[in-house]
Structure formats: structure tokens, C-alpha cells
N, C-alpha and C positions, 0 to 999 in steps of 0.2 A: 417836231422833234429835232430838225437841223436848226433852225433861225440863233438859238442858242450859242451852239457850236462853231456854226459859221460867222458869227457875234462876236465870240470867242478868237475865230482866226484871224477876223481884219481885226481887231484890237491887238493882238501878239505880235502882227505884220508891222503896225503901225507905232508901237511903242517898245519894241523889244531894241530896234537899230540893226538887224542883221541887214535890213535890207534899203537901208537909207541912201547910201549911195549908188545906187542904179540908175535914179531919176536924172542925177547928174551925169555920169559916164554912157548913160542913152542920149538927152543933150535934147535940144529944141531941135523942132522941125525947121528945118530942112537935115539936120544935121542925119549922118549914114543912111542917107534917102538911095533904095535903090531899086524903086520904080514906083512909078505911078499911074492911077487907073487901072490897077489892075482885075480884071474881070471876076468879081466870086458870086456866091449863090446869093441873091439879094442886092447886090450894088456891085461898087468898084472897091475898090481898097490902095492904100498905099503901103508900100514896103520900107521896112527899113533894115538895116543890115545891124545886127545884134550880137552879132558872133565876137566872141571876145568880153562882153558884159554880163548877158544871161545865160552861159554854158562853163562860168566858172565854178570849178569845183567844188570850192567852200561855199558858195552862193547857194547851187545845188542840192548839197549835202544840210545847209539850214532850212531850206524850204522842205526837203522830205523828211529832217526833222519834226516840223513844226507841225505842215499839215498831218504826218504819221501817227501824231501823241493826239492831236486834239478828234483826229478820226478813232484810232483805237479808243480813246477815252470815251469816246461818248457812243460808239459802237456804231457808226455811219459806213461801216466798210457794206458797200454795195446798195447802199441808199443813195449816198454820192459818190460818180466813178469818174467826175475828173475836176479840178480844180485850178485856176486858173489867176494869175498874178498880172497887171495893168500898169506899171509906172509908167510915166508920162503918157497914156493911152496905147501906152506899145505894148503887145502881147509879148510876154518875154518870159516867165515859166509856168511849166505848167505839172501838176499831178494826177497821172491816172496809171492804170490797173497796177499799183502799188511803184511806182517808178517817177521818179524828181527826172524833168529834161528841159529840157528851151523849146518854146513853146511853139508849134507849128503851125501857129495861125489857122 
């Protein structure tokens, strides 16, 4: 019943352009590196500093756009309770219990 939907959401993410330029203003690794190895459930992690790229407010405001219409539309509220955006491998927004924010890794 999701595969659809969420079919639906990386295809809107990927051809709509709201969200094209993040991958550039996050920037290659090493770029806003600020820390590394850091210890989490399963391995280490590296940090990167985000702030300024994915807590933009129009950025924000089209992600819970986007995910909001394709969830309501296809009636996923509580089927799926968070959703989660990747450019350049960086965790950077994320949607859950109905709220667009920057994504807490």
C-alpha cells in the first residue's frame, strides 16, 4: 500500500526542483565537518554542521508541503510516522508526527 506513494514522493523530490539546491549548499565532504567518529547505536557517524541549509524556512515549508499531500492523499497518516530526506548522504529533513524540521540524525 506505501511502495506507491513513496514511489510518488522520491519522484516529486527529484523532479519538482524545490529541493535541488541543498546538495550544493551542504557541499562535499569534508565541507561543515563537525565531528567525527562519533559513537551511535550500530557504528560511528560523522557530523556535519547544517544549520543554515536545512532549517530554511521555504525549504521547510515545501518538504511538509510535499510529504503532507502525497501522505493525506493516499491515506498513510500513521502507517508512516517519519520520513526522511538524504542529499549528499547528509541527513537534513525530516517529517514526522505531522511537523517538517532539520533532521536530527
Amino acid at each position: 500500500r506505501s511502495m506507491v506513494p513513496l514511489y510518488a514522493l522520491r519522484e516529486a523530490i527529484q523532479y519538482s526542483g524545490q529541493f535541488d539546491a541543498l546538495p550544493s549548499l551542504i557541499g562535499n565532504y569534508p565541507s561543515n565537518l563537525q565531528a567525527e567518529n562519533v559513537a551511535i547505536l550500530g557504528g560511528d557517524m560523522t557530523q556535519r554542521n547544517i544549520t543554515g541549509v536545512c532549517d530554511q524556512p521555504q525549504v521547510l515549508a515545501d518538504w511538509k508541503s510535499m510529504v503532507t499531500k502525497i501522505s493525506d492523499e493516499h491515506d498513510l497518516n500513521g502507517l508512516i510516522f517519519r520520513y526522511r530526506l538524504w542529499p549528499k548522504n547528509v541527513a537534513c529533513l525530516e517529517f514526522k508526527g505531522g511537523e517538517a524540521m532539520m533532521d536530527s540524525g
